[in-house]
C-alpha positions as CSV (number, residue, x, y, z in Angstrom):
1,X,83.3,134.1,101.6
2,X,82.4,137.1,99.6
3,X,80.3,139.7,101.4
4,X,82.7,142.5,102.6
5,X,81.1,143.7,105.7
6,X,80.5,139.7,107.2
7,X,84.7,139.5,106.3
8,X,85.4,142.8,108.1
9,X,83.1,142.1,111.2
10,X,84.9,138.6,111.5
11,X,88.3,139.2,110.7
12,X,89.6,138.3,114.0
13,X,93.1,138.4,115.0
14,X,93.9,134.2,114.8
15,X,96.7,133.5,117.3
16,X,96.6,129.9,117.2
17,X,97.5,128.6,114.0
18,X,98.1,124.9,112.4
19,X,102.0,124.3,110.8
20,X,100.5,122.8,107.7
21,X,101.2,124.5,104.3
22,X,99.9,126.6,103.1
23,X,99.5,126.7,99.0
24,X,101.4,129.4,97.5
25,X,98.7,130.2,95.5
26,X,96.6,131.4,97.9
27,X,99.8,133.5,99.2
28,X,99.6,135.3,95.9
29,X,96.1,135.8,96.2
30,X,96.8,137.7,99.5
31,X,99.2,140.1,98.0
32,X,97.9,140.7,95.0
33,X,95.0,142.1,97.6
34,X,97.6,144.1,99.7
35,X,99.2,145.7,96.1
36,X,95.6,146.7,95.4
37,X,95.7,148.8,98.2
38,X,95.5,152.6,98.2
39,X,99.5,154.6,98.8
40,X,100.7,157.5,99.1
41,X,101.1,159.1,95.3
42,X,100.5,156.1,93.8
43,X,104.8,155.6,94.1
44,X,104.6,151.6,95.5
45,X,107.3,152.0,97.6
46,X,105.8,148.9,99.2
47,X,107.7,145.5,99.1
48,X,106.9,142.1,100.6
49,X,108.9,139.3,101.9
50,X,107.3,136.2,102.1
51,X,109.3,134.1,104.9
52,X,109.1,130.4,105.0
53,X,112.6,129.7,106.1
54,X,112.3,128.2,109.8
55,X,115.5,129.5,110.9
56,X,115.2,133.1,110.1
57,X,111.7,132.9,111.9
58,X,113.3,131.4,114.7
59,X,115.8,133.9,114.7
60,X,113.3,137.0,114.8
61,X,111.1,134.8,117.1
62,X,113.8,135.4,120.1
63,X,113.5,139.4,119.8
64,X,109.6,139.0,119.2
65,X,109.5,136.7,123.0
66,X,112.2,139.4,124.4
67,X,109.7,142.1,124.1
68,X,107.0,139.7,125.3
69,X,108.8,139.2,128.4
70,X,110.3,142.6,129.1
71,X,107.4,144.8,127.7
72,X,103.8,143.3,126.8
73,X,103.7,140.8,129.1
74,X,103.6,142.9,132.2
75,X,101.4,145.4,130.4
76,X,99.1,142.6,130.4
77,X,99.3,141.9,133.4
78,X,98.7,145.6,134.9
79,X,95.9,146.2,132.9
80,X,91.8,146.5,132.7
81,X,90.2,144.4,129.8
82,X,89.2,146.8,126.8
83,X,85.8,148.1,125.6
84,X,84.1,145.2,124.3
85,X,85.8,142.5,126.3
86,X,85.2,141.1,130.0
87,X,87.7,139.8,131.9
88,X,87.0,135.8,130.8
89,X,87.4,137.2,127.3
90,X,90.6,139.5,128.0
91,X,92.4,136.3,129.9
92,X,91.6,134.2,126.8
93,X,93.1,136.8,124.4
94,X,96.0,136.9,127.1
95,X,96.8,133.1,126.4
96,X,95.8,133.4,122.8
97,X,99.4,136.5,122.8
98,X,101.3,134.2,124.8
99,X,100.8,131.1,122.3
100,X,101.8,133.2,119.6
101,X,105.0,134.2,121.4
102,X,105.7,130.9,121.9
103,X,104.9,129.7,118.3
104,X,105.4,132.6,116.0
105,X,107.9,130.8,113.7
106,X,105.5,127.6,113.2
107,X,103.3,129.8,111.1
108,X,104.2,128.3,108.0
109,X,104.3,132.1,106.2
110,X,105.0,135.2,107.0
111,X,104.7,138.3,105.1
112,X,106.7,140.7,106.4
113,X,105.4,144.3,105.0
114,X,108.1,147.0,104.7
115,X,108.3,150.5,102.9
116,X,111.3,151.8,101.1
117,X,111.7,154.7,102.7
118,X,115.5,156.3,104.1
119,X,113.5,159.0,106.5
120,X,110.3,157.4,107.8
121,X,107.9,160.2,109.3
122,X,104.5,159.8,111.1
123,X,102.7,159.7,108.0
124,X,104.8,157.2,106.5
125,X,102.2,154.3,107.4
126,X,99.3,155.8,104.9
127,X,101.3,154.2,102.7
128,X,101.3,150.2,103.7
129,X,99.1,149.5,106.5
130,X,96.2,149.7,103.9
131,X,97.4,146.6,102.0
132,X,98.6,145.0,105.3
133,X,94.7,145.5,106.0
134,X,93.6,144.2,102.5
135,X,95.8,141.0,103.3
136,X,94.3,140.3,106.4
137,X,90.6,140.8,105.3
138,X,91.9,138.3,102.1
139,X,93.0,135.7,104.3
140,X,89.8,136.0,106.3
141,X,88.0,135.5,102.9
142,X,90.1,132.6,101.8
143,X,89.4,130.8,105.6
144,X,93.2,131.6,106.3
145,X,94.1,132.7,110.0
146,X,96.6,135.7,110.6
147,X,97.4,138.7,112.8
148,X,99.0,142.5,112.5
149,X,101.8,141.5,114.5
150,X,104.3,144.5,115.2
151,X,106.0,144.1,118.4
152,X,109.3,142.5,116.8
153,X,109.7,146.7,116.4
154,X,110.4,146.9,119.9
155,X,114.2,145.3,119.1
156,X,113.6,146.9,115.2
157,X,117.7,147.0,114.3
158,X,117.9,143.7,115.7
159,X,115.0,142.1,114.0
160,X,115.6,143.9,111.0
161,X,118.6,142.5,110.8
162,X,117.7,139.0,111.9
163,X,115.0,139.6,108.6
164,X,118.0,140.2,106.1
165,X,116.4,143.6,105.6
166,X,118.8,146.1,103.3
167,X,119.6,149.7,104.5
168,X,116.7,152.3,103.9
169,X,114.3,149.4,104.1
170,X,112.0,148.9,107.2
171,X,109.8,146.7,108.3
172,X,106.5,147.8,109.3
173,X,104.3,144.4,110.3
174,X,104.5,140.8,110.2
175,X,101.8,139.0,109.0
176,X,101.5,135.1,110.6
177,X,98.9,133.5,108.2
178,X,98.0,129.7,108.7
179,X,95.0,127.5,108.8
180,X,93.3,128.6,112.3
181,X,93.2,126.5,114.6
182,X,90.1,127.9,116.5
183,X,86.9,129.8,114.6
184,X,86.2,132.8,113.4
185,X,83.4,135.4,114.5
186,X,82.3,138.6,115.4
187,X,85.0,140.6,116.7
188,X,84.7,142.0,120.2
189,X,84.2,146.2,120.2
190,X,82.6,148.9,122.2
191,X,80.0,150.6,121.7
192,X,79.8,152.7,118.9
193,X,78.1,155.5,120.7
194,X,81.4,155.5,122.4
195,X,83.7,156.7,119.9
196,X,81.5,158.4,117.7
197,X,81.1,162.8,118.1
198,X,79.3,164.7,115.9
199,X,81.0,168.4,115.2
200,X,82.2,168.7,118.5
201,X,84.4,166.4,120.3
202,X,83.2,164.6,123.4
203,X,79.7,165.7,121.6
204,X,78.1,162.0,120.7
205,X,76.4,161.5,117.7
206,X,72.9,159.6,118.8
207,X,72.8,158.2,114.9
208,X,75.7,155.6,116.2
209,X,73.3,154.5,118.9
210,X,73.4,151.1,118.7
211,X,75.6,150.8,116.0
């Protein structure tokens, strides 16, 4: 798949993913995308951990299904589906979160993006969620499933720690990537119109009608 706007409009977040290999070439492929990406000054403080080993998964697995069961689980629970989504939809994505909490470590690779930084600040993120974004729209391209997973931050010294991360290096996603086991397709959004102000906020823009 080449055309940008079909990748970005069908990069959905694939939960369900197969334990077959996946060929390291097409790893490479995926962050030579996310080190194409845009950062702050140009100073690459990025770095990448590529994780295959299946008991350091299963180690930050247990802190990934703590926060499951102590935070986002209820959450799911108490709440409305989101713009975009009925309530059919929202109980499949529901299932979809609770097979990846179950099977996070059979991914068979994780990259797990982090940031050199001693004193992260709110800004900090300009500078890697960009090339977490170009590997995600990559993998879509190369018919590779995978999610922005960040919940693991919930327990972030523990799963940190459980990573093998140094001091002054932190984690800021983990990327599951896989052969999907379901299909890809337009993602699931509001309205445009919704979201979209012209000048003034609250003030909708009527271009986005329909958009």
């Amino acid at each position: 798949m080449t055309d940008v706007f079909e990748i970005m409009h069908t990069t959905r977040a694939m939960r369900r993913l197969k334990p077959d290999p996946v060929p390291d070439e097409l790893v490479v492929r995926i962050l030579r995308a996310g080190a194409s990406a845009a950062n702050g000054g140009n100073t690459q403080k990025w770095r990448f951990l590529v994780l295959k080993d299946p008991a350091r998964k299963q180690a930050v697995q247990g802190w990934y299904k703590r926060a499951y069961d102590e935070v986002i689980g209820p959450r799911y629970a108490g709440s409305a589906p989101p713009p975009g989504s009925d309530a059919a939809r929202y109980h499949r994505q529901h299932q979809a979160v609770e097979y990846l909490t179950d099977h996070y470590a059979e991914a068979p690779v994780w990259i797990i993006a982090c940031l050199m930084d001693d004193k992260p600040t709110r800004w900090s993120g300009a500078s890697i969620y960009p090339a977490v974004q170009n590997m995600l729209l990559a993998a879509r391209a190369l018919g590779l499933g995978a999610t922005l997973t960040t919940r693991h931050l919930i327990f972030e010294a523990e799963a940190e720690a459980a990573l093998g991360l140094p001091p002054g290096v932190h984690s800021y996603a983990i990327l599951p990537i896989g052969w999907p086991m379901g299909n890809f397709g337009p993602v699931g959004r509001g309205p445009l119109e919704e979201i979209t102000y012209l000048d003034n906020w609250g003030e909708t823009w009527g271009v986005a009608k329909g958009g």
